[in-house]
Legacy VTK file of the C-alpha trace (Angstrom):
# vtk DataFile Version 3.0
C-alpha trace
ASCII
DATASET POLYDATA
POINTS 119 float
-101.159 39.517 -10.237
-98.763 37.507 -11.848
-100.595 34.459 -11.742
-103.444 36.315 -13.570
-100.778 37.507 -16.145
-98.889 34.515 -16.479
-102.619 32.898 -17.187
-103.697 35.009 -19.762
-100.258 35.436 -21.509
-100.333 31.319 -21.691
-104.058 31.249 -23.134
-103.192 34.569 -25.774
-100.078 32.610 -26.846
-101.239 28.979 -27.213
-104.764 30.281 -29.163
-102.118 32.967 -31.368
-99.975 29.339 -31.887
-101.998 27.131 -32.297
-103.376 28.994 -35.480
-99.942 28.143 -37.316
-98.753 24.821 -35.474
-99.867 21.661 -34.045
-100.901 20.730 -30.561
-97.317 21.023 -29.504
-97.404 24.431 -29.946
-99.438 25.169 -26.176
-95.799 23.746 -24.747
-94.176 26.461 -26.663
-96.510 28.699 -25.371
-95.881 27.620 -21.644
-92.458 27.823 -21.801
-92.363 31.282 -23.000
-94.640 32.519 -19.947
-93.012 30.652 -17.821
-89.495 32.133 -19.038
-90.976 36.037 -19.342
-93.574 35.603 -15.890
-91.767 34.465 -12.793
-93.891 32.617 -10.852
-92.858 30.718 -7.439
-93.666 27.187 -6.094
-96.255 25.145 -7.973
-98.097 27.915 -9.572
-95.384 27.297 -11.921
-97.429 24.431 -13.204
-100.381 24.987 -11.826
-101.073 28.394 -13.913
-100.263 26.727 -17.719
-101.961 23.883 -16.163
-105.293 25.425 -16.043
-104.917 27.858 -19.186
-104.293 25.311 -21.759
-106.375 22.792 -19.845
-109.606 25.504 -20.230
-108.153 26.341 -23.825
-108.621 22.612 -25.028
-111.712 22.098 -22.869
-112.925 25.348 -24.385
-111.785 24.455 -28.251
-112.901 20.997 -28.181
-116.141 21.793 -27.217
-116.943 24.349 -29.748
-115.347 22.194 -32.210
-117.765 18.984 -31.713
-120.783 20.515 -30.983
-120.943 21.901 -34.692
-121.636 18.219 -35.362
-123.413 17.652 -32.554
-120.493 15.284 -30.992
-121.155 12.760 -33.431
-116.800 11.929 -33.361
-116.941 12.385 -30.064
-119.553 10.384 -29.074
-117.361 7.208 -30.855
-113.974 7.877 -29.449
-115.816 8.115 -25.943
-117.105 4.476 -27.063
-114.063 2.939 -27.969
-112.004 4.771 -24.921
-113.245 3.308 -21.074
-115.457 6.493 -21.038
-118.762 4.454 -21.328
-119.534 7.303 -24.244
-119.720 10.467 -22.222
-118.348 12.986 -24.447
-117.934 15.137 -21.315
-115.305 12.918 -19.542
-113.661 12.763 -23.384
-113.279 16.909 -23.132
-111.653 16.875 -19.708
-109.582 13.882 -20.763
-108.435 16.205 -23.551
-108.010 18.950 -21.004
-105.656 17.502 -18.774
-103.337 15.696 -21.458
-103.102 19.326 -22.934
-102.698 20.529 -19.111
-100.070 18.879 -18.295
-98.463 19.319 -21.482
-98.176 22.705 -20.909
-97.486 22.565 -17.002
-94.299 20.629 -17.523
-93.168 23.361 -20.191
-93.839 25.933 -17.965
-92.033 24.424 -15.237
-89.232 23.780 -17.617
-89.503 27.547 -18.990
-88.940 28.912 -15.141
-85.867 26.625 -14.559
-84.322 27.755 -17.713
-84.925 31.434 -16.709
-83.572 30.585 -13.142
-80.460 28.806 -14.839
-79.688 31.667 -17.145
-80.581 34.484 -14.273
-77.988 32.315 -11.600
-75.243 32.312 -15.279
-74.845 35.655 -15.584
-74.879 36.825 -12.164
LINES 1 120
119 0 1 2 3 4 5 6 7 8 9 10 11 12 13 14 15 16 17 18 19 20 21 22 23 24 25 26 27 28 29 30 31 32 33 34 35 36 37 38 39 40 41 42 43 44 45 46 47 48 49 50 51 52 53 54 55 56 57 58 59 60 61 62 63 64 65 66 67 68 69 70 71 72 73 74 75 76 77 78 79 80 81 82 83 84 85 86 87 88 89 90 91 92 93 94 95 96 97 98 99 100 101 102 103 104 105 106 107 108 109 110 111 112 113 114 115 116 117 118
């Protein structure tokens, strides 16, 4: 249960955020869910992991094929991807992923430090 809500608190935030900021603003997203949603072990960065990684997957997608991938058709060209926009999207899906995995992992420990400060 907390995995699920940890999951869908990370998506909710990063898609509210990233209406106002920049990419960056999926790490701010992570940290707060992993601050607010305790989570134990590596589903602390396993869970922002996959919700941001989906969210870019997700956004990048619906973003290119308005134009039919044309953009991404190129970068796939000049990156070693031999021009498969689909191995561009998951590219983009794990650099967001682990973007936001290392925020939420850095989101628990700060919880855990403050929790173990005022005990």
């Amino acid at each position: 249960m907390k995995n699920l809500s940890n999951f869908l608190l990370t998506l909710v935030l990063g898609i509210i955020l990233s209406l106002f900021f920049s990419w960056w603003a999926v790490m701010i997203a992570a940290f707060l869910s992993g601050a607010i949603v305790r989570l134990r072990n590596v589903a602390t960065f396993f869970v922002p992991f996959l919700a941001i990684a989906l969210f870019w997957i997700v956004n990048a997608w619906m973003l290119s094929s308005t134009n039919d991938f044309i953009l991404a058709k190129k970068i796939a060209e000049l990156l070693p991807l031999q021009g498969h926009v689909w191995l561009l999207l998951l590219v983009t899906g794990i650099i967001g992923g682990l973007a936001a995995g290392i925020a939420g992992v850095f989101g628990s420990q700060c919880r855990a430090f403050f929790a173990k400060e005022h005990e």
